[in-house]
N, CA, C and O atoms as CSV, one atom per row, in Angstrom:
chain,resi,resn,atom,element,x,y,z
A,1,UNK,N,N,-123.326,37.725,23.431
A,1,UNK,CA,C,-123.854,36.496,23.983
A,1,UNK,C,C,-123.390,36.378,25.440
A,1,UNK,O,O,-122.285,36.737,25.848
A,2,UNK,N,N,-124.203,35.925,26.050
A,2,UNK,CA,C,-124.071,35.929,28.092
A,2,UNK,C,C,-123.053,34.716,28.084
A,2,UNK,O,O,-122.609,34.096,27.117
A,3,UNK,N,N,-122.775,34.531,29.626
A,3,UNK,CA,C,-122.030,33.458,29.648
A,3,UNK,C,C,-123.322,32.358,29.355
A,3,UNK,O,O,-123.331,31.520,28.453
A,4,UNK,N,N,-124.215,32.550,30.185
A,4,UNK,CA,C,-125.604,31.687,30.431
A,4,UNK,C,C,-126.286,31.382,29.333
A,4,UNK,O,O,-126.889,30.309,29.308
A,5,UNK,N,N,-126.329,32.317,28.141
A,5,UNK,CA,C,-126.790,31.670,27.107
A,5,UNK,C,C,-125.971,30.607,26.286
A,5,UNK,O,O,-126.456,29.763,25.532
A,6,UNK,N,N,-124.348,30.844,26.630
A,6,UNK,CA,C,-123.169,30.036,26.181
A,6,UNK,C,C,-123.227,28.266,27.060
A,6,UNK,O,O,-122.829,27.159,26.696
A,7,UNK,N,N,-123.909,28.747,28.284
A,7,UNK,CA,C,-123.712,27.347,28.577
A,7,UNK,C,C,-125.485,26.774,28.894
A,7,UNK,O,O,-125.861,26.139,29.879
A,8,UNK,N,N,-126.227,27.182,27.866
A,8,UNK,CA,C,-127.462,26.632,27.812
A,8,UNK,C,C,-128.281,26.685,29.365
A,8,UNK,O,O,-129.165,25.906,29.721
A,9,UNK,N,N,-127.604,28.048,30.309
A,9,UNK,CA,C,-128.829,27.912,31.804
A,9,UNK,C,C,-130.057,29.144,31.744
A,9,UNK,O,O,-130.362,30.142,31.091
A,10,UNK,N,N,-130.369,28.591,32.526
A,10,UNK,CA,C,-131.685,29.620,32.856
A,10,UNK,C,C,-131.884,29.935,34.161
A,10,UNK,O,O,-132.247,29.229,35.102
A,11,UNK,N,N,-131.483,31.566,34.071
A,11,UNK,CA,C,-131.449,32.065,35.567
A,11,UNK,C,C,-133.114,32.696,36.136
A,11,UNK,O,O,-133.847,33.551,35.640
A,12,UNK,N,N,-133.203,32.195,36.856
A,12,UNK,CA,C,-134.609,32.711,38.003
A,12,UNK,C,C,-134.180,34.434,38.140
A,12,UNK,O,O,-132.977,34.579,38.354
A,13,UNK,N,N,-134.593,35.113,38.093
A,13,UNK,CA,C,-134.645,37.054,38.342
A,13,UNK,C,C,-133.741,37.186,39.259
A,13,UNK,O,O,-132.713,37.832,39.058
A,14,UNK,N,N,-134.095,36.401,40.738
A,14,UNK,CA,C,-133.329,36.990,42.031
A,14,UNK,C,C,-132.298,35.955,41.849
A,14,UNK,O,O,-131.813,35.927,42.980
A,15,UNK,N,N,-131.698,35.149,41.204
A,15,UNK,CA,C,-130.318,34.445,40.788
A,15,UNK,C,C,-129.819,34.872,40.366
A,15,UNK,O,O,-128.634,34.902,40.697
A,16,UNK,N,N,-130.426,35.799,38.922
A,16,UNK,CA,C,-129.486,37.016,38.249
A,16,UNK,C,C,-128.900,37.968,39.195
A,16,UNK,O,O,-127.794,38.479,39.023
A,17,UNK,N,N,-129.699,38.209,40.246
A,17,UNK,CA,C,-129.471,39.293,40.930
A,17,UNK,C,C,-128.878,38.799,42.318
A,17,UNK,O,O,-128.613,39.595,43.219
A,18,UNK,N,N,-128.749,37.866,42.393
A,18,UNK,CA,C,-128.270,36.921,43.681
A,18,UNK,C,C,-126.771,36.773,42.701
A,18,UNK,O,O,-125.910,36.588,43.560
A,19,UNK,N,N,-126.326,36.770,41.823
A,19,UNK,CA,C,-124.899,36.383,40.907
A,19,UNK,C,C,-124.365,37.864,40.536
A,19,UNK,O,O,-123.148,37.924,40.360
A,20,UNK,N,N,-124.929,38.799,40.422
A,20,UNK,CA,C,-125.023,39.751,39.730
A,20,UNK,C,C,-123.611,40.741,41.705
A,20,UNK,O,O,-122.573,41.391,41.823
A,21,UNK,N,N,-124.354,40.318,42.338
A,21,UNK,CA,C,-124.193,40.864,43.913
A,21,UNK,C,C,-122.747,40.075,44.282
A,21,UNK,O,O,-121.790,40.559,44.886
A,22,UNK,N,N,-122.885,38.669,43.715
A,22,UNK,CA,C,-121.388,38.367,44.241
A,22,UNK,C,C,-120.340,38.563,43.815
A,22,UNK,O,O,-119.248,38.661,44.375
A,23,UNK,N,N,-120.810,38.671,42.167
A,23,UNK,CA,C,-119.935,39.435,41.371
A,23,UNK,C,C,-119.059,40.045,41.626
A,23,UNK,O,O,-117.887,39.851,41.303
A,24,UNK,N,N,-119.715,41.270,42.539
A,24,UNK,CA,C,-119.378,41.870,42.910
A,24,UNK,C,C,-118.703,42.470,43.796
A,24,UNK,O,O,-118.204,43.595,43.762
A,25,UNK,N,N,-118.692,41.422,44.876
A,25,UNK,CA,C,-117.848,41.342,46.366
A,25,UNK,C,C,-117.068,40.182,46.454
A,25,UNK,O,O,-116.602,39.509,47.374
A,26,UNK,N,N,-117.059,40.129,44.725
A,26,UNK,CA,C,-115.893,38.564,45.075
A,26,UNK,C,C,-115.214,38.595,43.315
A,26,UNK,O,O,-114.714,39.707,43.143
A,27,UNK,N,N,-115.144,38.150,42.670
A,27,UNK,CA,C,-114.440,38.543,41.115
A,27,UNK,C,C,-115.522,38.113,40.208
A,27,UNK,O,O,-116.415,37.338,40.551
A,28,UNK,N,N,-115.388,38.749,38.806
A,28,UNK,CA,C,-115.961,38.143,37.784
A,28,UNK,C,C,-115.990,36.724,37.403
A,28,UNK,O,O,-117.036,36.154,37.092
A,29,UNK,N,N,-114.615,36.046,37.431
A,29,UNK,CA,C,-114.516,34.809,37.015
A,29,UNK,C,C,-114.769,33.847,38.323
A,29,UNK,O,O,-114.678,32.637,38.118
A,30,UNK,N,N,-115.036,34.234,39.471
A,30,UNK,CA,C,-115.496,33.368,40.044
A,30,UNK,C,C,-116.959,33.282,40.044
A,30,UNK,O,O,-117.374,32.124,40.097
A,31,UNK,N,N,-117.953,34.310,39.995
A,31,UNK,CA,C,-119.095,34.388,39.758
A,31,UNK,C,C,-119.235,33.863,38.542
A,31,UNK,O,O,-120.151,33.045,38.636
A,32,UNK,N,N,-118.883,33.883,37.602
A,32,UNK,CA,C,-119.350,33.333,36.087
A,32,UNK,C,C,-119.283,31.522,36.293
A,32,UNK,O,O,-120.110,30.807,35.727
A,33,UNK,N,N,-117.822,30.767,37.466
A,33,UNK,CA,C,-118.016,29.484,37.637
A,33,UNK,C,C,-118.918,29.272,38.610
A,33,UNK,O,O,-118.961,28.138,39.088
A,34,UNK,N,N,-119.760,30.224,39.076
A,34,UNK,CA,C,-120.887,29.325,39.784
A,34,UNK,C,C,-121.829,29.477,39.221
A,34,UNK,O,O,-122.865,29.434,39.884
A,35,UNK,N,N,-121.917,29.698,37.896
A,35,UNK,CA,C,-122.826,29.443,36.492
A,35,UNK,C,C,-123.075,27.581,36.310
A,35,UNK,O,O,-124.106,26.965,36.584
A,36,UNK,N,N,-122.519,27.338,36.079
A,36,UNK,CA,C,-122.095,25.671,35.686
A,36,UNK,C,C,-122.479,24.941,36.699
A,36,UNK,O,O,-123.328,24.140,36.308
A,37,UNK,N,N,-122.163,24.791,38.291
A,37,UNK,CA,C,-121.967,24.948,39.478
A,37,UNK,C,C,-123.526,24.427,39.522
A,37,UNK,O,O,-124.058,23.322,39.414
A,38,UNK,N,N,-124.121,26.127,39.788
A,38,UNK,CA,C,-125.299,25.788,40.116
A,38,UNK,C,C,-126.387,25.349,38.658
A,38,UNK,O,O,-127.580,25.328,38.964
A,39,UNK,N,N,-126.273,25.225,38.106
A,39,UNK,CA,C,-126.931,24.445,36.790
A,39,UNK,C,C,-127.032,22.869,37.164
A,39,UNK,O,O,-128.041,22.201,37.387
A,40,UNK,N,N,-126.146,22.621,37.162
A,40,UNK,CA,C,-126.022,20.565,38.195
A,40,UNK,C,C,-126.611,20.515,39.093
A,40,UNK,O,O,-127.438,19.629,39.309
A,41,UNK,N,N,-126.251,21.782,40.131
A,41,UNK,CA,C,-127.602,21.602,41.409
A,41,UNK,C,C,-129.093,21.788,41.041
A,41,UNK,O,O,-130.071,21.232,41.541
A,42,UNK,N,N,-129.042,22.610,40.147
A,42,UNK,CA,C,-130.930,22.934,39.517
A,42,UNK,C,C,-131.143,21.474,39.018
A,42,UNK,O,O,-132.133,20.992,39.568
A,43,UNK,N,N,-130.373,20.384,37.924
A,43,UNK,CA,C,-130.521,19.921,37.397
A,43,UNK,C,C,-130.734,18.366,38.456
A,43,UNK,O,O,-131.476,17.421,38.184
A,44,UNK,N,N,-130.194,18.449,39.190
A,44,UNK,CA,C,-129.988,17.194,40.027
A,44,UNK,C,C,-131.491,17.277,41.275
A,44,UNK,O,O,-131.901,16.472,42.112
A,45,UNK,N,N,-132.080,19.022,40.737
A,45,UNK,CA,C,-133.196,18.809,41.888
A,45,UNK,C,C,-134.856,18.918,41.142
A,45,UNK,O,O,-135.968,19.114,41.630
A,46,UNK,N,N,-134.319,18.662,39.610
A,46,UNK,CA,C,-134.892,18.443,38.452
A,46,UNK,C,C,-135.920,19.653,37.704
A,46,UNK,O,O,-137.037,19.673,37.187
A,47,UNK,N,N,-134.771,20.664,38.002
A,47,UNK,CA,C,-135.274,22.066,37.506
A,47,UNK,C,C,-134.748,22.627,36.492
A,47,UNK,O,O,-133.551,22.355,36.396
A,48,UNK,N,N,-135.212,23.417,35.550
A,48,UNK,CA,C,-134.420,23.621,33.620
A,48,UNK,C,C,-133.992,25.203,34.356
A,48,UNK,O,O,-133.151,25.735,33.631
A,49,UNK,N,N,-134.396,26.247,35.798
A,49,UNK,CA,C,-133.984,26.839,35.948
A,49,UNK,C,C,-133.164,27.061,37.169
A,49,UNK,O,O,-133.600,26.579,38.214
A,50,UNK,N,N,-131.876,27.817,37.201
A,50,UNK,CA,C,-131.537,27.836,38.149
A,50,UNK,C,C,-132.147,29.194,39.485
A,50,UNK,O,O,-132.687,30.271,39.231
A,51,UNK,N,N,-131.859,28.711,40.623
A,51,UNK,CA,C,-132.721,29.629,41.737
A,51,UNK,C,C,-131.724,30.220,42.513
A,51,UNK,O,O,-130.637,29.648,42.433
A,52,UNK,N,N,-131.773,31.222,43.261
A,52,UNK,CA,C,-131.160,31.801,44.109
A,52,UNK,C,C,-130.200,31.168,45.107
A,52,UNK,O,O,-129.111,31.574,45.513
A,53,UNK,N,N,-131.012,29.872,45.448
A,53,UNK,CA,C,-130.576,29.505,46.813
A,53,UNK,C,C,-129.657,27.681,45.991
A,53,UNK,O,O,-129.190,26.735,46.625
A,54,UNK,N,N,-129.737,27.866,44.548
A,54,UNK,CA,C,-128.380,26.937,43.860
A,54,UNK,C,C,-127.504,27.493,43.857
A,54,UNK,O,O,-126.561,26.707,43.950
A,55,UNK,N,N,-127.120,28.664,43.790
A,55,UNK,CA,C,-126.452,29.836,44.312
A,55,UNK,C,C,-125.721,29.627,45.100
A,55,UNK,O,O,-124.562,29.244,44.946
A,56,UNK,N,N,-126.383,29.885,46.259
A,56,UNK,CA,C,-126.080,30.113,47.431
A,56,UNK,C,C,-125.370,28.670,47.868
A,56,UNK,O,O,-124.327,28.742,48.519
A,57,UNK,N,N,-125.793,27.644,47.600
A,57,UNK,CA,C,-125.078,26.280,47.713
A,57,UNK,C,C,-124.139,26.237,47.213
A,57,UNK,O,O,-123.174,26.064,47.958
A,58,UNK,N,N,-123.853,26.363,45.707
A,58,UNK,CA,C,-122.218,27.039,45.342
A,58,UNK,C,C,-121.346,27.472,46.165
A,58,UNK,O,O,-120.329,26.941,46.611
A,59,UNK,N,N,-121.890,28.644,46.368
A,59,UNK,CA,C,-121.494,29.532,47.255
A,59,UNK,C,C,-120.816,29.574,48.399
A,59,UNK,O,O,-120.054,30.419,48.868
A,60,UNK,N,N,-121.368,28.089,48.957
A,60,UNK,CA,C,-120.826,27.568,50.247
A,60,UNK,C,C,-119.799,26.986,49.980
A,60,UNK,O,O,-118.736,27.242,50.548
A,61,UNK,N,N,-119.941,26.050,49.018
A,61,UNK,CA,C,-119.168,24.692,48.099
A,61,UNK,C,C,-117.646,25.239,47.891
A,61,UNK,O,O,-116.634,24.655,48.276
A,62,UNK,N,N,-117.702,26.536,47.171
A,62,UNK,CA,C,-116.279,26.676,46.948
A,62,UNK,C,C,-116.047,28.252,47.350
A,62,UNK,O,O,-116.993,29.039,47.371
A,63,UNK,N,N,-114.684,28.644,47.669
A,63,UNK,CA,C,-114.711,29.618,48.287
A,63,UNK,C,C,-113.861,30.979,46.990
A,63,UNK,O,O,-113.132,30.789,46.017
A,64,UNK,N,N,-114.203,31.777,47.372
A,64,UNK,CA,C,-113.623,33.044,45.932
A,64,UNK,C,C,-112.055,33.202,47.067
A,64,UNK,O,O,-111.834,32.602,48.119
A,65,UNK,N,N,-111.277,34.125,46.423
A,65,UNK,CA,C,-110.011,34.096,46.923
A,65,UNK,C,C,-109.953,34.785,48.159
A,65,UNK,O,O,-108.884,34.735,48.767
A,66,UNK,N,N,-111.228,35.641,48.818
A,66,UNK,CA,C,-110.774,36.633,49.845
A,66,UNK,C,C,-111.122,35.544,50.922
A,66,UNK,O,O,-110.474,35.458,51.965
A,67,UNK,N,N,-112.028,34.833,50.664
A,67,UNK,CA,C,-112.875,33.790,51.655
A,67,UNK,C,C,-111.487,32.649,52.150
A,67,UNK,O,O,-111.283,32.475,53.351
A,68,UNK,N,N,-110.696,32.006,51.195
A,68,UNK,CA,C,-109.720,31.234,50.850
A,68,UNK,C,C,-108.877,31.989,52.073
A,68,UNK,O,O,-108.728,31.610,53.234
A,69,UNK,N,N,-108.434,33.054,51.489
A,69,UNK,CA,C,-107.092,33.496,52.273
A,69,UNK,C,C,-107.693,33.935,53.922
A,69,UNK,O,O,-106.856,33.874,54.822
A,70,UNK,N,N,-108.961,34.318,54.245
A,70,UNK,CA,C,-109.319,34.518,55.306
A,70,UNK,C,C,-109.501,33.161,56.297
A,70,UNK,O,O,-109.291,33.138,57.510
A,71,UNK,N,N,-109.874,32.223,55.590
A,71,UNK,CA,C,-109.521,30.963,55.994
A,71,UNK,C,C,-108.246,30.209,56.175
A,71,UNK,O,O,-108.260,29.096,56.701
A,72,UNK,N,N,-107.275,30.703,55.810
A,72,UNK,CA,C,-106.214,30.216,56.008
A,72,UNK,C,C,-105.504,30.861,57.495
A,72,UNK,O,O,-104.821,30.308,58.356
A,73,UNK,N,N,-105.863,31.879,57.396
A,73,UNK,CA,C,-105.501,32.963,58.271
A,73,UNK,C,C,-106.053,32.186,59.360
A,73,UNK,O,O,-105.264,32.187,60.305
A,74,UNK,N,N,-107.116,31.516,59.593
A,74,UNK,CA,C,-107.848,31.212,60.734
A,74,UNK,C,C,-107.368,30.095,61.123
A,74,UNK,O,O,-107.266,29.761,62.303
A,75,UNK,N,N,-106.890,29.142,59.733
A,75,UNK,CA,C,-106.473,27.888,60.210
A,75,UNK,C,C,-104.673,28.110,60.572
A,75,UNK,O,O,-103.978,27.149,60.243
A,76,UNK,N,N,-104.322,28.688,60.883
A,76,UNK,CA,C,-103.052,29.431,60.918
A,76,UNK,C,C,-102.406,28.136,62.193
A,76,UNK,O,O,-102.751,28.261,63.368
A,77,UNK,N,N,-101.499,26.992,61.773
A,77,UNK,CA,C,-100.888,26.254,62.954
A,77,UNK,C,C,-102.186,25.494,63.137
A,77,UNK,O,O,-102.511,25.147,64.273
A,78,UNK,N,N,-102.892,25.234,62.170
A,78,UNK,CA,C,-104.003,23.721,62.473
A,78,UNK,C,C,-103.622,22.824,61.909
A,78,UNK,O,O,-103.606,21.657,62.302
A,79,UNK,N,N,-103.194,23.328,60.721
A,79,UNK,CA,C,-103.194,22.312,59.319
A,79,UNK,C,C,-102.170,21.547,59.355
A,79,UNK,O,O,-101.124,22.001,59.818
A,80,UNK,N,N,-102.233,20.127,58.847
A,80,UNK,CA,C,-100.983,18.910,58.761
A,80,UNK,C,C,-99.657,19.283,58.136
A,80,UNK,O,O,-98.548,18.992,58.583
A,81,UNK,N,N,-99.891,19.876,57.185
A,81,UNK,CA,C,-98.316,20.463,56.724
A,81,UNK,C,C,-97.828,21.829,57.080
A,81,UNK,O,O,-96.986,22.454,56.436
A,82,UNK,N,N,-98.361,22.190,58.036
A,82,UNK,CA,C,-97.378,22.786,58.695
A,82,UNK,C,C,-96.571,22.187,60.038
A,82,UNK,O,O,-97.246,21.571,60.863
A,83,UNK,N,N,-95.635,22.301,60.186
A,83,UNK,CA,C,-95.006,22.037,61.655
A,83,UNK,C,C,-94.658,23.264,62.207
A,83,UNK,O,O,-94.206,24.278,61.675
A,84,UNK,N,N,-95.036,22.924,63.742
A,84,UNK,CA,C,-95.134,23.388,64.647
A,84,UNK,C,C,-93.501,23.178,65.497
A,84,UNK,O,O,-92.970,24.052,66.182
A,85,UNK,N,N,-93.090,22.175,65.300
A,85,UNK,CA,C,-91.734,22.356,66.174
A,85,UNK,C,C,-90.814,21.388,65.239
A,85,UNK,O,O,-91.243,20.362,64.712
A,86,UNK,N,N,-89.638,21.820,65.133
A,86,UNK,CA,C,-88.885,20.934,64.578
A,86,UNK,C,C,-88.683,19.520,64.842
A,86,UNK,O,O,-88.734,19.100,65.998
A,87,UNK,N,N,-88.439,18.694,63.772
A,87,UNK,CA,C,-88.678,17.253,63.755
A,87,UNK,C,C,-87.227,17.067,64.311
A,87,UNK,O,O,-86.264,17.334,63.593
A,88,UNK,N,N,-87.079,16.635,65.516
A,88,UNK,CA,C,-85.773,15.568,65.625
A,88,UNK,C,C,-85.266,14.451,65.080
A,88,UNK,O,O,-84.121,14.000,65.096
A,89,UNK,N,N,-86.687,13.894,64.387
A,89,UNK,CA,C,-86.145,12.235,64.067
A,89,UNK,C,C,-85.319,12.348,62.692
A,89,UNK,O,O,-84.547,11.504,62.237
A,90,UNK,N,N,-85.684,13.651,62.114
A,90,UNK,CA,C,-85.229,13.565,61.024
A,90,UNK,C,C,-83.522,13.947,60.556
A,90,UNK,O,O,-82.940,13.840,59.476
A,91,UNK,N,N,-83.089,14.411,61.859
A,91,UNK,CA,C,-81.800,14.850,62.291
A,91,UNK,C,C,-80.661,13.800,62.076
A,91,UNK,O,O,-81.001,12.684,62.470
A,92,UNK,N,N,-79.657,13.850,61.661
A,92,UNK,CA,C,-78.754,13.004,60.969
A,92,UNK,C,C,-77.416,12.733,62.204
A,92,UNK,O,O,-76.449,12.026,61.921
């Protein structure tokens, strides 16, 4: 039994093959949660199947781990919890 038949979706050909591709350049278990993912987006645009480009909106939505850590890398000294210079006020 598929994951897709487990969670009642219906994939469009080039979604199979649009999921099938990220699979692949990103992990199994993250491709299998943009099963669910894009099912709410098909469903919210009042479609029983899902399409390529619900996908691809996923896709954007949340990031697999190489995307994550390449982003961090970028935000490297942007982000609020990091400090940049030691706090004086907090000095005793």
């Amino acid at each position: 039994m598929s994951r897709c038949e487990e969670e009642d979706v219906k994939l469009a050909p080039d979604a199979l093959q649009a999921l099938t591709s990220m699979a692949s350049s990103t992990t199994l278990r993250y491709a299998l949660n943009l099963i669910s993912c894009a099912s709410l987006i098909a469903r919210k645009r009042k479609s029983e199947t899902v399409e390529k480009e619900d996908l691809r909106r996923c896709y954007m939505y949340f990031m697999d781990e190489k995307r994550s850590v390449q982003w961090l890398k970028e935000q490297q000294g942007k982000l609020m919890f990091e400090e940049t210079e030691p706090d004086n006020a907090m000095q005793v």
